[in-house]
N, C-alpha and C positions, 0 to 999 in steps of 0.2 A: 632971204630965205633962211630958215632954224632948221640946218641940217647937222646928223649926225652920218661919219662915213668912217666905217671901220674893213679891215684886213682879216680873214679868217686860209687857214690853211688845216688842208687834211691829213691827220695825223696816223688813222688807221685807216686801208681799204673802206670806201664809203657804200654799200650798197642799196644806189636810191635811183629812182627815177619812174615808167611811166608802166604802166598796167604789162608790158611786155617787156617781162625781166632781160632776156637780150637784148634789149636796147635802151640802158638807161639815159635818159633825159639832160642828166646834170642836176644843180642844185636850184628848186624853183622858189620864187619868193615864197610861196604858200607853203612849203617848208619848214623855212624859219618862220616864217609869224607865227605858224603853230608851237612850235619851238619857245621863242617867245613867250606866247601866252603858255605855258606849261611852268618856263622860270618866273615867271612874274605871279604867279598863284602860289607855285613856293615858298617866294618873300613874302609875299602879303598876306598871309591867312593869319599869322601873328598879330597884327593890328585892328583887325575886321572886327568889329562889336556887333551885341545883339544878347537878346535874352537866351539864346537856344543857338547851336550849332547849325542848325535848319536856317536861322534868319542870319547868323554869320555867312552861310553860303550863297544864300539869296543879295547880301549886299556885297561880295565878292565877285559873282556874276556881275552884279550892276554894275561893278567900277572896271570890272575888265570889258565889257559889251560900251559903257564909255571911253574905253582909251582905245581898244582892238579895233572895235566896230564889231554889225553884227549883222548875218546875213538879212536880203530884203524878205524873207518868205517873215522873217519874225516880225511882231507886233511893234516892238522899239526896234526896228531896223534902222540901219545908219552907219556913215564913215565912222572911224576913231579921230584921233586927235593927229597921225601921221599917216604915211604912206611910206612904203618899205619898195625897193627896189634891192634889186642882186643880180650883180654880173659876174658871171662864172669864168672864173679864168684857171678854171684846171685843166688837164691832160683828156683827153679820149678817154671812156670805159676800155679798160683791159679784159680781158676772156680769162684771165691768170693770173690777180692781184697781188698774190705771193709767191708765184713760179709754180713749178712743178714738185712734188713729194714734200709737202710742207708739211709741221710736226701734227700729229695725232690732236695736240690741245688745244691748235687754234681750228680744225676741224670739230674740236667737243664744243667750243664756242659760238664757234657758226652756226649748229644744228643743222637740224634738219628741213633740208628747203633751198638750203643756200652751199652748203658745202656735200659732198659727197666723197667715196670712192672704190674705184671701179678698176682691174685690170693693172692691178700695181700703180693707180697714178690719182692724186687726189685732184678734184675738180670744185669749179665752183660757179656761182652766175658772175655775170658782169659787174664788175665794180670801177669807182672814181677810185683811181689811184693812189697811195700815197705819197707826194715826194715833197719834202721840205721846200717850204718857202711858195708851193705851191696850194692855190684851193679857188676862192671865191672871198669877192668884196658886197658889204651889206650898205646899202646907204636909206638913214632913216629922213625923211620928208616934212618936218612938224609944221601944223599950219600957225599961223599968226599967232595967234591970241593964245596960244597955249600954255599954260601953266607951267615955272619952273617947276613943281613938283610933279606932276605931269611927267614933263622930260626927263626928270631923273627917274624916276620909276619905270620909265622905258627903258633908259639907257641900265640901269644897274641890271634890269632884267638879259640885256644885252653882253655885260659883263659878266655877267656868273653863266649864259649861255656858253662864253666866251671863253671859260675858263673848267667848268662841267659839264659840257654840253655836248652830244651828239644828234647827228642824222640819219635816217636811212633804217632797214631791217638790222635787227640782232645792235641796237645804238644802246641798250643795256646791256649790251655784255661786251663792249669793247672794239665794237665794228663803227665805223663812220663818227668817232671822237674829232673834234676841231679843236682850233686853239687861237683867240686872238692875238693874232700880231700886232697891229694898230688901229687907233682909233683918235679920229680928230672932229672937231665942231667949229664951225660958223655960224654966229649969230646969236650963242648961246652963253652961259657962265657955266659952263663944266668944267672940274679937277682937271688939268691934264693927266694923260695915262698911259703908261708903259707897258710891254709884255714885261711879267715877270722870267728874272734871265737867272735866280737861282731858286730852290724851293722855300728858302725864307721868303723871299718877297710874294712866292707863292700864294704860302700862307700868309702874309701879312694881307692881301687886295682878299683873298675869301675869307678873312676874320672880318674884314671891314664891313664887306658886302650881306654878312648872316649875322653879326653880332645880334643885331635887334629882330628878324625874324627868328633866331635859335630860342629865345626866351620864352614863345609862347609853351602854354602848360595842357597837358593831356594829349591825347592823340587825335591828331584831325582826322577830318572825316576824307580824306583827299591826300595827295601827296603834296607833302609843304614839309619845313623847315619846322622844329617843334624843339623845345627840350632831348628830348630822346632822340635826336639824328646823331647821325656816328657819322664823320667823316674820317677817312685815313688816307695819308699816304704807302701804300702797302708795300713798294718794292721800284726796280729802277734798273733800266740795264741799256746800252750803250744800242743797242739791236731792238727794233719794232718787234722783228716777229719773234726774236728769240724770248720777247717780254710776253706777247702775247700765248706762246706756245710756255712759258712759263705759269703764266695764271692759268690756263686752260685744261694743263695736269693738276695742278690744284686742285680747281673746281674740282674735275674727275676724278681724283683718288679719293676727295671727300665724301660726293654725295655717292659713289656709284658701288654696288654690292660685289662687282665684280664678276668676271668669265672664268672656273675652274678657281679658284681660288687668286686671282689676275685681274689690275687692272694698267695696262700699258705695262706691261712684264715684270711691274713691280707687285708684291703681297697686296692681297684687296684688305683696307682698313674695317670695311663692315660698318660703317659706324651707325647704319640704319637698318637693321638687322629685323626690326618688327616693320615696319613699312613694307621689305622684301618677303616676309611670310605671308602678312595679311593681303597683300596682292596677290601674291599663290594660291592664298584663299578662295579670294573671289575668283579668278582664273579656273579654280577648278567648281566650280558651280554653285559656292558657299559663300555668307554675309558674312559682313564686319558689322561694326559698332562706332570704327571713327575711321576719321581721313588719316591720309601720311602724314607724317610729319615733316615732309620736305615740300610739301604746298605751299610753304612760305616764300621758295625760290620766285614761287609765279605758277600760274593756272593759264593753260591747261599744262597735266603731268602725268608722261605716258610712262609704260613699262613696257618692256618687253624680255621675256624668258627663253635664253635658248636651247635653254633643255629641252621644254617641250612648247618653242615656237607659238607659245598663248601671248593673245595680248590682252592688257587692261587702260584705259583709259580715263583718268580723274579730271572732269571738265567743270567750269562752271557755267551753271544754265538758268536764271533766273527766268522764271515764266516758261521757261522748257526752251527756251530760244536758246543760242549759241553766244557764249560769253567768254573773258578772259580778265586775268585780274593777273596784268601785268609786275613784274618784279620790283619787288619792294627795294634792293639791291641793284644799286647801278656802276658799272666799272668805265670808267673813262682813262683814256692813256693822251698826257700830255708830253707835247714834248718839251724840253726847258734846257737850253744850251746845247749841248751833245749830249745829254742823258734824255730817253721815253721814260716818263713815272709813272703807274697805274696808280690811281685814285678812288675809291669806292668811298659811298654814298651812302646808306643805308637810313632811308626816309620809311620811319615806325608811322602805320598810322592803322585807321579801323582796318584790318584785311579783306572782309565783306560787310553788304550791308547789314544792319541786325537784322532786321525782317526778314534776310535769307541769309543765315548765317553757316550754309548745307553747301556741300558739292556731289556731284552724280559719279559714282565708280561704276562705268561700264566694260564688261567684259567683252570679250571678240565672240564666247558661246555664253550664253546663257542673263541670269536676269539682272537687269539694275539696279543699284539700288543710291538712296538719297543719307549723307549720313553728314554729322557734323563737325564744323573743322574748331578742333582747340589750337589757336598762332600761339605758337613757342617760339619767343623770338632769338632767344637764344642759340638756338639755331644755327642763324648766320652769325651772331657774334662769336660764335665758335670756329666758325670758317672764317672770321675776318684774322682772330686770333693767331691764327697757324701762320702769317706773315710776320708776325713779331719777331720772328728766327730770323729775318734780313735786317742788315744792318741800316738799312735807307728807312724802314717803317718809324712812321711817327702818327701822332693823332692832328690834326685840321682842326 
């Protein structure tokens, strides 16, 4: 049998599991294979040919619906080329993943859904743990006749999972990050492979693993690897949450306009200053002309004014249905030796379709309206910027 059997451990509070958030499930294989297939569209959109980006994606479907498999309702329905098993060997969901009164920035992180607080004490739902050394083992199934390149396209997808990759809600912004530990094969010719034990070798297994999907030119239509992806090492500290509750003021002193001139007791930077008017705008019963410019973070993007308790709501709704055009920005915390690193990602690609190239600004009173987004991507390289002042930041 052509197995591969790798080691994962959870590095941030993981929050995943089944339709009833107090009781999460643990890690289920259909999990990671979507996971999986997520990394492996990544790598591979760089190699895909075709006259038109349309027929690149059509035979990028094909090659992932041949190796993933694809459900029976579809017309080419069928196994992949493996079978994915996982045995969860983590701890119980906790009620408390980080204790009691944990900092304001990993609460700004969490959002809204998953973290709260109430009555002096911050709360949150159920999460898988984090404790070193601790998580869940993947083992992949390949059948006979399968293609070394085949297996390696699985497996690299594996590794970069393994090394960028998270599970569960808020798994872009630094909630349910993993980290492979080990990985071994039978029956197979694969590299042997190590967890990286300093951030050079870090970087040296994700130089390896994007060299050749980083080359492709223009911006895909999908999140993948391009020219324009920005990796960085951003920052580093001996403490989880004190790294987490570190990027999390970050983030919030950056994007957020502030309480009284206040954000977490420190000066509000303002740095979005027309974004916060032109929503006050519409709030008070009045059009704009364009979106925020902080839709780049991710869609949907609410506001809320506590002056005067208005809300507005920037969704995207194609066909009028309920949509979201998740974050282009991804933060992953590895751990590596005694140091947690945060890691950010920042995969450029189309931000909407062209044919709706609009988002919907709806107010809490009054009328809505459809207006268009100009992606300034700038943006976030401006926020990625601001970690440069650590002496750990380097570029991937």
């Amino acid at each position: 049998m052509k197995t591969v059997c790798a080691s994962f451990e959870i590095v941030t509070p993981m929050f995943i599991g089944s339709s009833d958030p107090t009781k999460p499930e643990g890690v289920r294989s259909s999990s990671v294979k979507g996971a999986l297939r997520f990394w492996w569209r990544a790598l591979n959109w760089a190699r895909m040919t075709g006259a038109s980006d349309a027929e690149k994606l059509r035979n990028l479907h094909q090659e992932e619906s041949r190796l993933f498999g694809v459900s029976a309702g579809d017309d080419a329905g069928g196994q992949g080329v493996f079978m994915l098993q996982v045995r969860d060997t983590s701890q119980r969901a906790v009620q408390q993943p980080f204790g009691h009164g944990f900092d304001a920035g990993i609460l700004y992180l969490l959002g809204m859904g998953l973290g709260s607080f109430s009555q002096g004490n911050h709360c949150t739902r159920s999460a898988l743990p984090a404790v070193p050394g601790k998580g869940f083992e993947v083992k992949l199934l390949f059948r006979p006749k399968t293609a070394p390149d085949d297996v390696r396209a699985v497996t690299a997808a594996l590794q970069t999972f393994g090394l960028l990759g998270a599970l569960g809600s808020r798994a872009r912004h630094g909630m349910g990050s993993v980290a492979m530990t080990a990985m071994q094969s039978s029956g197979l010719e694969l590299d042997s492979w190590q967890a990286p034990d300093t951030p050079e070798r870090y970087r040296e297994q994700l130089g390896k693993l994007l060299k050749q999907p980083r080359t492709a030119a223009g911006l895909p239509p999908l999140s993948a690897f391009c020219q324009q992806t920005r990796l960085d090492l951003s920052c580093q500290h001996r403490d989880m949450q004190q790294l987490l509750a570190l990027l999390g003021r970050e983030q919030q002193a950056y994007r957020s306009y502030g309480n009284n001139g206040k954000v977490n007791g420190a000066d509000s930077e303002r740095n979005f200053v027309p974004d916060h008017d032109d929503m006050l705008t519409v709030a008070n019963g009045h059009s704009v002309a364009k979106a925020p410019q902080r839709v780049v973070f991710g869609l949907p993007h609410n506001y809320f004014f506590s002056s005067t308790k208005a809300k507005v709501d920037v969704n995207y709704r194609p066909d009028d249905e309920e949509g979201r055009r998740a974050s282009p920005l991804l933060l992953h915390v590895h751990r590596i030796g005694e140091q947690y690193v945060a890691v950010h990602t920042l995969l450029e690609s189309r931000f909407l379709p062209e044919e709706r190239p609009t988002v919907q600004i709806k107010p809490g009173k009054g009328r809505t309206v459809n207006v268009p987004v100009q992606v300034n991507w700038q943006v976030l390289h401006t926020y990625l910027d601001r970690f440069k002042k650590n002496t750990a930041w380097s570029p991937l």
